[in-house]
N, C-alpha and C positions, 0 to 999 in steps of 0.2 A: 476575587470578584466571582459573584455566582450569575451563571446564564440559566435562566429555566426554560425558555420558550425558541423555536427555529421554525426557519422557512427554508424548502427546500426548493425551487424550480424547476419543474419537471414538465414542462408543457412544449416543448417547442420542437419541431420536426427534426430534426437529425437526420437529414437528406445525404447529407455527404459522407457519416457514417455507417447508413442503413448497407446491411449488403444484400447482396443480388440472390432476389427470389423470396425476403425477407421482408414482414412488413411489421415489425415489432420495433418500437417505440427505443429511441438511444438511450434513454434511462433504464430501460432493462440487458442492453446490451452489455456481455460477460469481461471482465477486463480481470485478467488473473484468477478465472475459475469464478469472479461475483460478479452478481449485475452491478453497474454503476451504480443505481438508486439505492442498493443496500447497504454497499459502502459506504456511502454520506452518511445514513441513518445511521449505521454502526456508530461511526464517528463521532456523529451527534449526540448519542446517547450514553459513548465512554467520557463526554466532558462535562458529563453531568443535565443534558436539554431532556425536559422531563415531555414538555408538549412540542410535535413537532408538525408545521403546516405541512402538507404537501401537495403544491399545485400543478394540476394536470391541464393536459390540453389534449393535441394528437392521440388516438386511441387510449384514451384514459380508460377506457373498461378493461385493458390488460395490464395496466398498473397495478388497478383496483385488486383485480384477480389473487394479481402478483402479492400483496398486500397481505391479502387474507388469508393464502395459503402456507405463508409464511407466519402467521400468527404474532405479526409485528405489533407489540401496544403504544398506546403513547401517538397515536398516527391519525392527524386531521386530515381529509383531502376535499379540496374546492376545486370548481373547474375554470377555466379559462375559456370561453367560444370562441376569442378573438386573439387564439394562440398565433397566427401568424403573422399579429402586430409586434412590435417593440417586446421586449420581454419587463420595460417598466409595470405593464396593464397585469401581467402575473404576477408582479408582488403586491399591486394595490388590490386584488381580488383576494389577498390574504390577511387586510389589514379586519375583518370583521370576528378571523375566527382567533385572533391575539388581543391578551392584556394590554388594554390601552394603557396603562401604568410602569408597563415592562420594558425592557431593552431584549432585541432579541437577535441572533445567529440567521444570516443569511447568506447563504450556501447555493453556487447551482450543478445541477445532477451529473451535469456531465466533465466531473473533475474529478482527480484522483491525487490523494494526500495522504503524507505519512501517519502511522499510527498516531503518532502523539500532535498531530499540525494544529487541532480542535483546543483540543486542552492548553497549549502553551499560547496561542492565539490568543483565547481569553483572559488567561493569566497574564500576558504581557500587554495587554489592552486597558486593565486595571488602573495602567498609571495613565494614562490620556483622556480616557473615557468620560471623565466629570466635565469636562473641558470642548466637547465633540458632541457632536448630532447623530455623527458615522463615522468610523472606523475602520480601516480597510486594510488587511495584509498585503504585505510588497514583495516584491523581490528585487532585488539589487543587482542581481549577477545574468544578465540582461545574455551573455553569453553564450549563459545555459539554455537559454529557452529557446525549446525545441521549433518552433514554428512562429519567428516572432512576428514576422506579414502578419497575422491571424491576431497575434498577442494585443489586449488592451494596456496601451501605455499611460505611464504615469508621470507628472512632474511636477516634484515634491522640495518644500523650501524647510530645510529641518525637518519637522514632522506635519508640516502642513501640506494637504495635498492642493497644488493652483493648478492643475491642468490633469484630467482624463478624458484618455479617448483612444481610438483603434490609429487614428492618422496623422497623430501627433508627429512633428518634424524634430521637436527637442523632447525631449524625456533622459530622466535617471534611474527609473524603476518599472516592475513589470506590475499589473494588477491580478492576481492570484485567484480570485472569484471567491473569497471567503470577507464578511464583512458583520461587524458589531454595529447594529444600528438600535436609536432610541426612535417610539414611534411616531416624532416629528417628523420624518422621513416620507410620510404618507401625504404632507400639508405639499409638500416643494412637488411631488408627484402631482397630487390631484391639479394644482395650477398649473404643469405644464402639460397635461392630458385636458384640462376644458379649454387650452389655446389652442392645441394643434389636434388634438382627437387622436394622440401615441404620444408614446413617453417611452423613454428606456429607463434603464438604471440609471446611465452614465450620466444621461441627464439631468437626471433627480440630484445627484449627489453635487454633479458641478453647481447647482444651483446651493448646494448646502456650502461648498466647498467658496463661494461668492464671499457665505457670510464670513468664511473663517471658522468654520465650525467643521470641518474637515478633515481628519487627521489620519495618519497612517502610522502602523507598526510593520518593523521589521523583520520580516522573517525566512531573510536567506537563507541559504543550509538547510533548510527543512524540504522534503521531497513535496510537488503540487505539480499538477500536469492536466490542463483542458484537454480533453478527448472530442476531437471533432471529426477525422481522419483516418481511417484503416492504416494509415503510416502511422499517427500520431496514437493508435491504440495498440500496435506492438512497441512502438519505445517508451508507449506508461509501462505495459507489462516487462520489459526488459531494466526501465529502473524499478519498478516497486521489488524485484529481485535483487537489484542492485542494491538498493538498502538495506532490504534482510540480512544480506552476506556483511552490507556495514555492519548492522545494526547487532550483530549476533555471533562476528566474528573472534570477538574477545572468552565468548563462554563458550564454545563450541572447541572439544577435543582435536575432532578433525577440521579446524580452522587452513588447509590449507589450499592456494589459489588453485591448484591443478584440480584438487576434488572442486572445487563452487563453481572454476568455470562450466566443466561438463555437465556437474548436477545442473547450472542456468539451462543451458542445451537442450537436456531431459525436460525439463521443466515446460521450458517455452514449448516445446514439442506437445506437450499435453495439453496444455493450454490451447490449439490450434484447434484438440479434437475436444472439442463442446462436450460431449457426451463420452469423453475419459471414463472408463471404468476404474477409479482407483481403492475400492475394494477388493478388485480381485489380483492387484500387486505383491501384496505381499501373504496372501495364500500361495501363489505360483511361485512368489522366491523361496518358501520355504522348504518347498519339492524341490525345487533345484538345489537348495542347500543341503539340503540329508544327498542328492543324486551326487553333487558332488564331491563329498565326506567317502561317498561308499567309495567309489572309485580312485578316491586318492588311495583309502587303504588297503583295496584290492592290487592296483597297481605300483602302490610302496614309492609312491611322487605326492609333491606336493602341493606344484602345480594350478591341479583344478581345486583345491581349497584356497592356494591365496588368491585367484579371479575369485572364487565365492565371495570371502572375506570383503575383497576390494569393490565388490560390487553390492555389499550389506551397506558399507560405506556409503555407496553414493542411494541408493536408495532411500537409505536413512536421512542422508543431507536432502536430498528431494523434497522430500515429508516435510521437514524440517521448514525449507523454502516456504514451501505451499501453503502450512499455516499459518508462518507470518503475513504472508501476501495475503493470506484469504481472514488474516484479524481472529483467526482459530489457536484459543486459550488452549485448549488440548486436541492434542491429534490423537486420530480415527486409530492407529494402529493398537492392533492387540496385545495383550502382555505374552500371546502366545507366537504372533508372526512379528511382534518389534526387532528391533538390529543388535539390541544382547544375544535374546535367543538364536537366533539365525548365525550372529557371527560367532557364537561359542559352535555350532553344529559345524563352522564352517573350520574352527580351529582343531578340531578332536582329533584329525590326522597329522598333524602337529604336535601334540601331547602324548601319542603315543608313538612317535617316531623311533628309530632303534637310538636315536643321538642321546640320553637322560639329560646331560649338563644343559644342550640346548635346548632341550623341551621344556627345561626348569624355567629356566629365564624366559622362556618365549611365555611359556603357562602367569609365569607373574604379570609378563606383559599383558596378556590377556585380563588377568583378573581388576588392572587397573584400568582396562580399557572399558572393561564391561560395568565393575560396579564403584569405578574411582574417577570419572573422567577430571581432567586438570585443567577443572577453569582459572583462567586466569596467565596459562602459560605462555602468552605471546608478551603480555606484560614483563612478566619475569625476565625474558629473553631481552626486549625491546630497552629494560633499565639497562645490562650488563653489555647490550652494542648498540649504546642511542645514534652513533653513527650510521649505522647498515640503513639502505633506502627500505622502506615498508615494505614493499612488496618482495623485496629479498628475504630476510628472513620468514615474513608470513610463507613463505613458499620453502626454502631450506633449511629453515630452521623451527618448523611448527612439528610436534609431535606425532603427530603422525606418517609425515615424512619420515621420521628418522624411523619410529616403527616399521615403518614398511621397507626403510633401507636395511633395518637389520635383520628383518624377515628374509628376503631376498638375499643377502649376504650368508 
């Protein structure tokens, strides 16, 4: 199924996340190093959405701003005046700058979703979509969800949705704020906005959801998180990390638990401070790695080269983090301060140790660390003890662990 066209909602006060002394708009607010609003659009735009609305309300002229300095294409924006009604009046202000022929992606600003949530949403919507009006991702696993008071509940008969709302007493599913809608969607609006003079979504859609035209796709397992809460904006940042490490743990050399947790640590850590300088990381590691090469072979220990080593390691995994989280196809590091370089500088006291037999071995070790990594080796492990619990071997038995035991030995 192809989507061309989105709507994103971006207009509504974010009072409860706004922090203190701060008067910028929750759609620009930073969650993992991006603004919210960028992230959707990213999103939007890796699943192929060629046009995308974006409705402002509250300080729309630093959206705007935000918009154009970023030299985002593809980006309609209307405004809302009557942003502190229902958030239905925001999507009907967007039905003038969409294909009235089209089906299109509606999305709101202040959610955060796995890299791929956009793309398999539509894909798995494919098979319902001829059959529906609106379409709506679920979640099922009602247990995960971080703040369910808050959470729009849903209650779903097979794949029909009979009941949404915030105060639902019965429900099987959570409402996830990502929705396929055809632009019939605007007729069920307009009529309950010239009743009552507001409309929500929710309303909108129970009225479609009357007809039987209603339908929901399943998309557990996939990471989504409303950002409404300074609580609920450290545990998105804490899972969208938590994914990564999923998501990346199979190809990753140093795949193991003791390096991801501290790199999360580090990570979160940066994240705190807004204005991280992460350019000047790993120019400073790499002073410290030649500082501590000399000293290891001044002093004839080894010591401060494997803290060097072990700590190329988690810098490297840091990086690593940060671009999955930040949807960055290539990281900022240079070919000259990357974690080859750095950690060969950091091995060199190693190589030329007075041991030759150990230097040999350790030097190969090196050469497969640096220009062999072995993806794939939790796999290989995982066939040969499908017994052992996951987090056992990913921690005792991942390659790097063992490298660093035999380093140390």
């Amino acid at each position: 199924m192809v989507v061309k066209q989105g709507v994103i909602l971006a207009s509504g006060l974010g009072s409860r996340l706004n922090r203190e002394g701060k008067n910028e708009p929750k759609p620009l607010m930073p969650i993992g190093g991006l603004p919210l609003i960028e992230r959707v659009i990213n999103l939007m735009k890796k699943s192929g959405i060629e046009k995308i609305v974006l409705v402002l309300g509250y300080r729309s002229d630093q959206i705007e701003n935000f918009i154009k300095t970023k030299n985002l294409s593809g980006i309609l924006t209307v405004n809302n005046p009557e942003y502190n009604k229902k958030n239905g009046i925001s999507l009907l202000k967007a039905k003038e700058a969409l294909d009235p022929d089209e089906p299109f992606l509606l999305s709101m600003a202040d959610h955060i979703f796995s890299n791929d949530f956009f793309t398999e949403f539509i894909k798995r919507s494919g098979d319902v979509f001829d059959d529906s009006e609106a379409v709506l991702s679920i979640d099922r696993d009602i247990e995960g969800v971080f703040d369910l008071d808050d959470a729009t509940k849903v209650f779903t008969e097979n794949n029909a949705i009979i009941k949404i709302g915030k105060d639902l007493k019965a429900y099987n599913a959570i409402d996830t704020g990502l929705f396929l809608c055809k632009p019939t969607i605007f007729d069920e609006l307009e009529n309950i906005y010239e009743k009552n003079g507001d409309v929500s979504i929710s309303e909108g859609m129970k009225a479609v959801g009357d007809k039987g035209k209603f339908l929901s796709v399943d998309m557990t397992g996939f990471l989504w998180q409303d950002v409404d809460t300074p609580a609920m904006k450290y545990e998105a940042e804490q899972r969208l990390i938590d994914n990564s490490i999923s998501s990346n743990d199979e190809k990753n050399f140093f795949s193991n638990a003791i390096i991801d947790k501290i790199s999360k640590e580090l990570l979160l850590a940066a994240f705190k401070r807004e204005n991280f300088e992460w350019a000047t990381v790993t120019p400073l590691y790499l002073i410290v790695a030649i500082l501590s090469a000399s000293f290891s072979i001044k002093l004839g220990i080894i010591w401060p080269s494997l803290i060097t080593f072990l700590s190329a390691v988690l810098v490297h995994n840091v990086f690593k983090m940060r671009d999955f989280v930040k949807y960055k196809q290539k990281s900022d590091e240079s070919n000259l301060f990357a974690f080859p370089f750095n950690a060969s500088i950091a091995m060199i006291p190693v190589i030329y140790d007075t041991h030759p037999v150990a230097a040999t071995v350790v030097s190969i070790a090196i050469f497969v660390v640096v220009l062999a990594p072995l993806g794939g080796y939790l796999n290989i492990i995982s066939s040969q003890a499908p017994a052992l619990p996951r987090y056992l071997f990913k921690t005792y038995l991942s390659p790097s662990f063992s490298f660093f035991a035999f380093f140390i030995l």
